[in-house]
N, C-alpha and C positions, 0 to 999 in steps of 0.2 A: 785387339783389332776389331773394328765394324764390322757389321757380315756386311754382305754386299748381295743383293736379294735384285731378280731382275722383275719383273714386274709386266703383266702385258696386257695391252692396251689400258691406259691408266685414265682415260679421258672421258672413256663411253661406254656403257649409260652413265648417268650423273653420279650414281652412289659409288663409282669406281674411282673415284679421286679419296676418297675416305679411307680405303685401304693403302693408298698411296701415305695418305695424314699420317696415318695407324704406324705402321714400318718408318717412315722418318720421324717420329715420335718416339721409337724405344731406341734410335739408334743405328738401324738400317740404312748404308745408303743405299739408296735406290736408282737402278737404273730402267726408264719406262722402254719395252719396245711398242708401238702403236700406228696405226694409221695414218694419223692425221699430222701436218706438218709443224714442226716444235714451237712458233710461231703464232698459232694457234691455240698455245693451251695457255691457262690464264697464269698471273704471274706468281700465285699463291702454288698451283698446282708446279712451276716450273720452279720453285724454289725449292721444293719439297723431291724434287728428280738431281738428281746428283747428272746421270746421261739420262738421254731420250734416242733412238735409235727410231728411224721410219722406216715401214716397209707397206708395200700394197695390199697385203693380206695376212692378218694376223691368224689367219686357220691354215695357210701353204707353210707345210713344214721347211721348203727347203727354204722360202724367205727368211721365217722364222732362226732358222738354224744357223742361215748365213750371221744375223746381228746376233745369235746369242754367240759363235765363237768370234766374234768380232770383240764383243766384250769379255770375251775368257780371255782375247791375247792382250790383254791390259788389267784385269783384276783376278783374282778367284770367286768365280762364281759361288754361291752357297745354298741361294736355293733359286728355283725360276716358278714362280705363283700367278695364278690364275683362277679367277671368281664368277666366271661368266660359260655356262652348260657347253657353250656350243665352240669354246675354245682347250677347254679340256683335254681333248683327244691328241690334237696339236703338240702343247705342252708337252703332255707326256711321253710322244716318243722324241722330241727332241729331249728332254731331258736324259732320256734313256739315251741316244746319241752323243752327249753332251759330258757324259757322267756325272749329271746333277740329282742329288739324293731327290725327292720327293713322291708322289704316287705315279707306282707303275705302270704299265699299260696295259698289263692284267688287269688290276683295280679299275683302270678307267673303264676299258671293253665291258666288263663286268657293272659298271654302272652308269653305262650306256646302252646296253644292249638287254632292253626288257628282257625276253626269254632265257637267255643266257644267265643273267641274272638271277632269277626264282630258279631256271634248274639249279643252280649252283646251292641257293641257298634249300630249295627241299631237301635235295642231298643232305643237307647236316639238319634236316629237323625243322627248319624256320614255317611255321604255317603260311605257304602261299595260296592267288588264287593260283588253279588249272590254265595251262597259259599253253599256247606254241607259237614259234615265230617260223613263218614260211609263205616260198613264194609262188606254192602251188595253188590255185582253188580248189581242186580236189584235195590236197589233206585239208584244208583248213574248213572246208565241208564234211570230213571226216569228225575234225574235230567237233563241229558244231551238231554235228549228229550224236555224238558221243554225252559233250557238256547239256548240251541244251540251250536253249535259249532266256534270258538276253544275254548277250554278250560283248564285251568293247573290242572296240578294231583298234590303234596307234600304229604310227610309226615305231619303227623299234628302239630309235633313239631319243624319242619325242623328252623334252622338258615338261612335267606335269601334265595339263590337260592339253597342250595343244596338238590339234587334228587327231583329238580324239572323237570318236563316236559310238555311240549305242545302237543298236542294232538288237531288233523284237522277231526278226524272223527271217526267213531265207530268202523272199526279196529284197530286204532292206542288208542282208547282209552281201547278195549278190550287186547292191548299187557302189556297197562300200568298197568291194575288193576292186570294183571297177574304179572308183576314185582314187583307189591308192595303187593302181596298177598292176596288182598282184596279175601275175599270171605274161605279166607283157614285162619280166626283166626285176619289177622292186618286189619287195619281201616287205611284210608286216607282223607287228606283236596282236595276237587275239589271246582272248581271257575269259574266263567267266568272271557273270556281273556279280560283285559279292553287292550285299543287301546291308546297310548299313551307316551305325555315326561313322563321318571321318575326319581326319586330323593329322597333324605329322608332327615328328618329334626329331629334332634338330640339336648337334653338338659343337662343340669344339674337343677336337681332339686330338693330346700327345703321342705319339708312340704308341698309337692302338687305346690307349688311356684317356676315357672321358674327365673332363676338367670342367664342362661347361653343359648345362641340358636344359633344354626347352620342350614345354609341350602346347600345342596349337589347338585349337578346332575349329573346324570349319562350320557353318551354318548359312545354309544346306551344304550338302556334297558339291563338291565342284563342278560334276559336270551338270547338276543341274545348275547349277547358282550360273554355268557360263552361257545355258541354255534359254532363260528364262527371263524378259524382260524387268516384267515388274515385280522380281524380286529385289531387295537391295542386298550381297550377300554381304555374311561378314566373315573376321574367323577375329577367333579372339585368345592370347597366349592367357595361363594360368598361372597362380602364384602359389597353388597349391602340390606342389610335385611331391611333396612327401606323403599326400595322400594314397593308402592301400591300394584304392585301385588303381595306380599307374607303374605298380612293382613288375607287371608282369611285360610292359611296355617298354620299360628302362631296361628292362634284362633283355627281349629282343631288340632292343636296338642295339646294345655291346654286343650280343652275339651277331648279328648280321654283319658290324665294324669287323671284329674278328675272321669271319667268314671269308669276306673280300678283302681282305688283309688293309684294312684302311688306317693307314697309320699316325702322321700331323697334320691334318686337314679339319677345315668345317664340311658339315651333310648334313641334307637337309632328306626326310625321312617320312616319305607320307603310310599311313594305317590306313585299317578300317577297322572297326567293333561292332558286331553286331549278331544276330541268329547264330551263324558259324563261327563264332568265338573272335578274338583277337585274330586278323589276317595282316601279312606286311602287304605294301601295295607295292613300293619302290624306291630307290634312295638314289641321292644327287653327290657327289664326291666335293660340294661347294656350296657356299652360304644360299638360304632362299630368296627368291625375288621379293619384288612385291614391296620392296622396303621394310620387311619384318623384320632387319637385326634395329633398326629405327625402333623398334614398338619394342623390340627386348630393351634396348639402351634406356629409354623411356619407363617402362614398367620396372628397370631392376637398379636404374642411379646409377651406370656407368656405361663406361665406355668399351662396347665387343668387340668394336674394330681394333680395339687397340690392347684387345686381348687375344684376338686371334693373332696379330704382328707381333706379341710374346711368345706364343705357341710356335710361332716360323721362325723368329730370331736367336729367341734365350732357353725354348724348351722350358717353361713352367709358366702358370698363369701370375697375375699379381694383385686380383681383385676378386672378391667373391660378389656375385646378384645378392642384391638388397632381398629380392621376392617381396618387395613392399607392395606392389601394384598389379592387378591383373591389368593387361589392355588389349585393345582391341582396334581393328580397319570396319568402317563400314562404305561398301560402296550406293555412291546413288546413281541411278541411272538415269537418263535423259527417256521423258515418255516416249519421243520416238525420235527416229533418225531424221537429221537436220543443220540446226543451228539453236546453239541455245537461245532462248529467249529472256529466262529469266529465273525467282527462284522463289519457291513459299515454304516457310516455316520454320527459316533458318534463325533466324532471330527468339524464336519461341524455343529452340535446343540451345541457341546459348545462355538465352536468360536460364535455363531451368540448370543447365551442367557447367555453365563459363568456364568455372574452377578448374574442372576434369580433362576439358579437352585439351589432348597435346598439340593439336594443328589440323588446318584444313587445307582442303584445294578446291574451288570453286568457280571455276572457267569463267571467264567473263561473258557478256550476251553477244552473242555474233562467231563466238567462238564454234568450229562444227565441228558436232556429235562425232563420238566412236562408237564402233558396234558394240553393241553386249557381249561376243567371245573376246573381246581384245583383254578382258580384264579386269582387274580389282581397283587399276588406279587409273584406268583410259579416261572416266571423265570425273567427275566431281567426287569428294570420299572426304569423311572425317575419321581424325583416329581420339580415342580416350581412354583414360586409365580411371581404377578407383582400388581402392583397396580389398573389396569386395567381388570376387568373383560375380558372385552372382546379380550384385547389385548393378555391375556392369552391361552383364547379358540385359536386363533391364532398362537401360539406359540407352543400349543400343537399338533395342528395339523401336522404343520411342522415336529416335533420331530416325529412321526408316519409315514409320507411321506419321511421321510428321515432315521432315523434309524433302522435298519437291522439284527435282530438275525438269523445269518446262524447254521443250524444244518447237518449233515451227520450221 
């Protein structure tokens, strides 16, 4: 018999229809529950949905809950999957409701809840930074008299960097508690600043059993790369994973999996390295944004999506990474906030790399600018591979030194 896997919101953002492909691909049918009216989704993605179920909020559990036993009273559920941070939580206590196997709401809490999270893991050994989550100003001025300064603020449930901030001293950190409301009802994650490279390290994973591992790096750190106009960041995955020094990286990531008891899921898994040794930073119970399983498909000659919808349906993988290719995102930013105008130098990265580059996106003129925090892919970005690690980080560079998003 097919499983029968429900699937939510399968429409939005764009790379959510891929997971949908992946699942009616090994054999899944799939039922989408989602926002938007059935109507609406295109006829490739409606062919690939066996049912589609609407509701007005795919994060209200009890909406949620009503179409997933709607669809129990006509199939057997097998599993209910979700790829997008901020739906998560949802999921899994319906599922817990539901009695649909997948990640608990332990697991989830735990990898939503910064503070919560590093306690759990120092407890068993995992090197964190010093972190507390609360919604007093006095402890959290406790805290900061303690650590020291700098230190980052977040929300507790925050996805990677966003509404994150650094903070160099105690007016800067008394602006921050004020932005985030502490003290007036919300509660925030603070940390010490570790010093350092950073990067994440990202799985697919069976029954607590890694089957699939990736490792990233970012240049620069994120929060500056989201700080800083005229940098272009990048981060670029490696093809070198059996190199020594990533042994001790792969071990804390199965142990952290282990910890939060993360069992057939993708996580997505950011570090730091630096002065103070190997530090974890955080982990996501769900693939990275940013379109990075695109740059792993690309860099390793198949198909993730459609290795994670083996991991959820049949319980084993059925392809191993090429590791032929290191590759890499670069973003370029528009000089200033506006409307694009136009573009220099792009022509001189293709003539030099044609070969390499997997794909661009290059706004047309008239198009208007996104801020610098929105991200890696808010305006203009090329991605490219080469066999060559390092030959790559050189090439990226170039493409940064050389092309030009003018705005007015």
């Amino acid at each position: 018999m097919p499983a029968d896997v429900i699937f939510l919101e399968p429409s939005f953002p764009r790379n959510q229809r891929e997971f949908v492909r992946a699942l009616h691909a090994v054999g899944a049918r799939v039922t989408g529950i989602g926002e938007r009216p059935k109507e609406w989704l295109d006829p490739e993605l409606r062919h690939w949905l066996t049912h589609y179920e609407q509701v007005g909020n795919v994060t209200d559990e009890a909406q949620v809950e009503r179409a997933v036993r709607f669809v129990q009273s006509k199939v057997r559920v097998d599993r209910l999957e979700v790829v997008v941070e901020a739906h998560v939580m949802c999921a899994a206590r319906v599922r817990e409701m539901c009695g649909i196997p997948g990640t608990s709401v332990r697991t989830t809490f735990l990898c939503r809840d910064k503070p919560a999270m590093k306690e759990a893991l120092r407890q068993a050994g995992i090197p964190c930074a010093q972190s507390i989550g609360s919604g007093s100003p006095d402890e959290i001025r406790g805290f900061a008299a303690r650590v020291g300064f700098p230190l980052v603020i977040k929300p507790r449930d925050a996805a990677g960097a966003s509404g994150t901030a650094r903070v160099d001293n105690p007016p800067e950190l008394e602006q921050a508690m004020a932005s985030f409301g502490v003290g007036r009802g919300r509660s925030a994650a603070v940390e010490e600043f570790i010093e350092g490279h950073e990067g994440f390290y990202d799985t697919v994973a069976i029954g607590g059993r890694v089957v699939h591992e990736f490792i990233t790096h970012y240049y620069p750190t994120v929060l500056e790369a989201m700080r800083t106009r005229w940098i272009s960041p990048q981060f670029v995955t490696t093809n070198r994973l059996g190199a020594e020094g990533y042994t001790e990286l792969k071990q804390m990531g199965r142990k952290v999996l282990a910890v939060l008891g993360i069992e057939t899921s993708a996580t997505h898994m950011e570090w730091f390295a630096g002065p103070k040794g190997l530090k974890f930073s955080e982990i996501g119970c769900r693939p990275p944004g940013v379109g990075t399983w695109d740059l792993y498909c690309a860099a390793n000659e198949f198909d993730l999506y459609r290795e994670w919808a083996m991991a959820v349906v049949h319980g084993k993988p059925s392809q191993p990474p090429s590791r032929r290719f290191a590759a890499g995102l670069i973003a370029l930013r528009p000089d200033r906030d506006g409307a694009i105008a136009g573009y220099e130098g792009v022509d001189e990265v293709h003539r030099r790399f044609g070969d390499f580059i997997i794909d661009q996106h290059l706004p047309p003129p008239g198009t208007p600018t996104q801020p610098v925090e929105a991200g890696y892919m808010a305006n203009a970005w090329m991605r490219l591979r080469h066999p060559d690690y390092d030959e790559l980080r050189g090439m990226l560079d170039f493409v940064g030194r050389t092309a030009k998003v003018r705005a007015r």
